[in-house]
C-alpha positions in Angstrom: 0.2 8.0 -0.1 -0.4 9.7 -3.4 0.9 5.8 -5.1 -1.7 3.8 -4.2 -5.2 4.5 -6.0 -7.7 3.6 -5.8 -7.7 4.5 -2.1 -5.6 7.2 -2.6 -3.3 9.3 -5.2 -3.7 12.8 -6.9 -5.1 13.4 -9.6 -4.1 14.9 -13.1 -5.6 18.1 -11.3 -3.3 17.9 -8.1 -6.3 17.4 -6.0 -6.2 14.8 -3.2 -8.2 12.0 -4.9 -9.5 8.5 -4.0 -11.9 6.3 -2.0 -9.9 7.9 1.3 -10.3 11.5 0.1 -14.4 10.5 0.5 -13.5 9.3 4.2 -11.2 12.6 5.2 -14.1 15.0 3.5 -17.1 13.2 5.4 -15.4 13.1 8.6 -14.4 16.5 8.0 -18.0 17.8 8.1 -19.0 16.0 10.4 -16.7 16.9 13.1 -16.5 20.3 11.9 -13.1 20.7 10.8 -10.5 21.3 8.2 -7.6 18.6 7.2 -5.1 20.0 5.4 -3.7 17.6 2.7 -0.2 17.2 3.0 1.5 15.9 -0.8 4.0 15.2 -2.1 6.0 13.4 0.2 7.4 10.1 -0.4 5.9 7.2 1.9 9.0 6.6 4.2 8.9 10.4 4.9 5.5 10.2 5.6 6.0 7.3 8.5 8.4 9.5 9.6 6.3 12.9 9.9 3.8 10.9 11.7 6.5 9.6 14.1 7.9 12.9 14.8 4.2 14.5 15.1 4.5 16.6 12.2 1.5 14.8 10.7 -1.2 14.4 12.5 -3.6 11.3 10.5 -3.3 8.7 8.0 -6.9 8.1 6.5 -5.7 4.7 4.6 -3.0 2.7 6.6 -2.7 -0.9 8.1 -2.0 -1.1 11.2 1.6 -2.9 11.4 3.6 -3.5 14.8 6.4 -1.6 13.5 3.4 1.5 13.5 1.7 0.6 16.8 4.4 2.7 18.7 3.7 6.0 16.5 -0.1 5.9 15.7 -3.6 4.6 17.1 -5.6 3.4 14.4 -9.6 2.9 13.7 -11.0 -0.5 13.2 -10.3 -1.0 9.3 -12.3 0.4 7.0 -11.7 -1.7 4.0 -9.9 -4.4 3.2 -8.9 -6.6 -0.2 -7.0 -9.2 -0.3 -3.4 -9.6 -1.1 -1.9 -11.0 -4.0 1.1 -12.0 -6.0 1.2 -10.7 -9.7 3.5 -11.9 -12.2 3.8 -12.0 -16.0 1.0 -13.8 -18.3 3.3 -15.9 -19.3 4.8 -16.6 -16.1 4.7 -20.7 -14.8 1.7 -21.6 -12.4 2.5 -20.7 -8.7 0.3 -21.5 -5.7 2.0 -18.7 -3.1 5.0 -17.1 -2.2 7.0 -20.2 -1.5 6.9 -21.0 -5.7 9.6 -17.5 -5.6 12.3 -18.8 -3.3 15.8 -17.6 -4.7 13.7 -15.2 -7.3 13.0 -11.6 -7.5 10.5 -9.8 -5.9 9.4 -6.5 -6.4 7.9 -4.9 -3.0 7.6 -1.2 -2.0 9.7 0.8 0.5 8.1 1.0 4.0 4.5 -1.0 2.7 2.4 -3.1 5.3 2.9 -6.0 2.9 6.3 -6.1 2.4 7.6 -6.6 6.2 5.5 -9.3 6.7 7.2 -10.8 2.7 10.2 -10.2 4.2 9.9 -11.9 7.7 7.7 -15.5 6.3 9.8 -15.6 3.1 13.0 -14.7 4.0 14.5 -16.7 0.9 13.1 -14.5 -1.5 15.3 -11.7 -3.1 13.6 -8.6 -2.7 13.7 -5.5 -5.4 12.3 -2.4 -3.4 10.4 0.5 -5.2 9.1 3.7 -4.4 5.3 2.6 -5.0 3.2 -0.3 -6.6 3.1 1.1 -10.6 7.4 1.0 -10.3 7.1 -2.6 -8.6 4.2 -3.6 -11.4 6.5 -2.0 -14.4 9.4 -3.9 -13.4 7.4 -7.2 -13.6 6.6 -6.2 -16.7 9.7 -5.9 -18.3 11.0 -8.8 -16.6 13.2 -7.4 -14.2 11.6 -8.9 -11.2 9.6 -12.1 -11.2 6.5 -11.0 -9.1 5.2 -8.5 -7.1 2.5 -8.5 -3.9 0.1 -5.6 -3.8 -3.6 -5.2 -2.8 -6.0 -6.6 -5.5 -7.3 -3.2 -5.8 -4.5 -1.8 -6.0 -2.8 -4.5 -8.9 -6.1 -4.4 -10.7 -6.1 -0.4 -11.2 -2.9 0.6 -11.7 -3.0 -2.3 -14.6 -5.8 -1.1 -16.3 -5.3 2.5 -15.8 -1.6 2.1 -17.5 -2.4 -0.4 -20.2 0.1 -3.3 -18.5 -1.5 -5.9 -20.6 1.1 -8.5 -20.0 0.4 -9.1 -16.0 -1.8 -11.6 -14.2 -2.6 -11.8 -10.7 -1.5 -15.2 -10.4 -2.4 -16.4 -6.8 -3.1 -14.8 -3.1 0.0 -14.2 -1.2 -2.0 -15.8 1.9 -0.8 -13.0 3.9 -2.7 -11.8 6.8 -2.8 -7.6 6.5 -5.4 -5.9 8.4 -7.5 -3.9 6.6 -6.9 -0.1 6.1 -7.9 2.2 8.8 -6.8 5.9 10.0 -3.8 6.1 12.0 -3.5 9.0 13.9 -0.5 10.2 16.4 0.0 8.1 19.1 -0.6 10.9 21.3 -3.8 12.0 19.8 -6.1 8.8 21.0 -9.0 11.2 21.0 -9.2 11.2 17.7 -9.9 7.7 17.3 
């Protein structure tokens, strides 16, 4: 998912970049072989090359039910929490529940966002491509909130000068960590 550093993203040189880069280049030693980095595909098509076995591993994914089918996955390895962030301004909240009837932004085919969507179905959902279009939109005030990995929130707001968000509470929302997901035929390479 070149949208979500720091795990993963390319960088301003096109290279594969990112804590998950680290994983797929020690592993790839070590076993003695050569991943070829796929780009440039947006995240839904990515689900689906996996599906349809034209990609072969995920080195950063959490493993979801709507996944299990597709991909085995590795015990996680890492994990932040989740979190809602809104605008500094924005009125105290304690979780999701404060943003019944108000606007969320959430990312197309994320982990984070079927489980938003299935305990809060109340909340009106605004879906973007990746986290720095869902964070943006916050910012501006076109959405009230967003939910994204702390890692995630924290970067992308530093890294683009979004000086007018908070992370304003945890989503308390249960996401396994993230771990490779590999072809459900491929359990080998587990």
């Amino acid at each position: 998912d070149a949208l979500y550093p720091p795990f993963e993203f390319v960088d301003e040189n096109g290279e594969f970049s990112g804590m998950a880069s680290d994983y797929v280049r020690l592993i790839s030693e070590r076993l003695g072989i050569t991943m070829e980095v796929i780009s440039g595909l947006p995240w839904l098509d990515v689900l689906d090359g996996v599906e349809n076995r034209e990609i072969d591993v995920l080195p950063s994914i959490s493993a979801t039910a709507e996944r299990e089918p597709h991909m085995n996955f590795t015990r996680p390895h890492i994990a932040f929490p989740l979190v809602i962030v809104t605008r500094e301004d924005h009125p105290f909240v304690s979780g999701l529940e404060n943003f019944k009837g108000k606007k969320v932004a959430l990312m197309t085919g994320y982990g984070a966002t079927s489980l938003v969507k299935a305990k809060h179905p109340a909340i009106k959902r605004a879906m973007f491509e990746g986290p720095l279009q869902a964070l943006q939109s916050v910012a501006v005030g076109d959405a009230d909130a967003t939910v994204l990995t702390l890692a995630v929130a924290t970067y992308l707001i530093k890294k683009h000068n979004i000086n007018n968000l908070k992370v304003a509470a945890s989503a308390n929302i249960e996401l396994p960590g993230l771990s490779f997901g590999v072809r459900e035929d491929w359990p080998e390479f587990i």
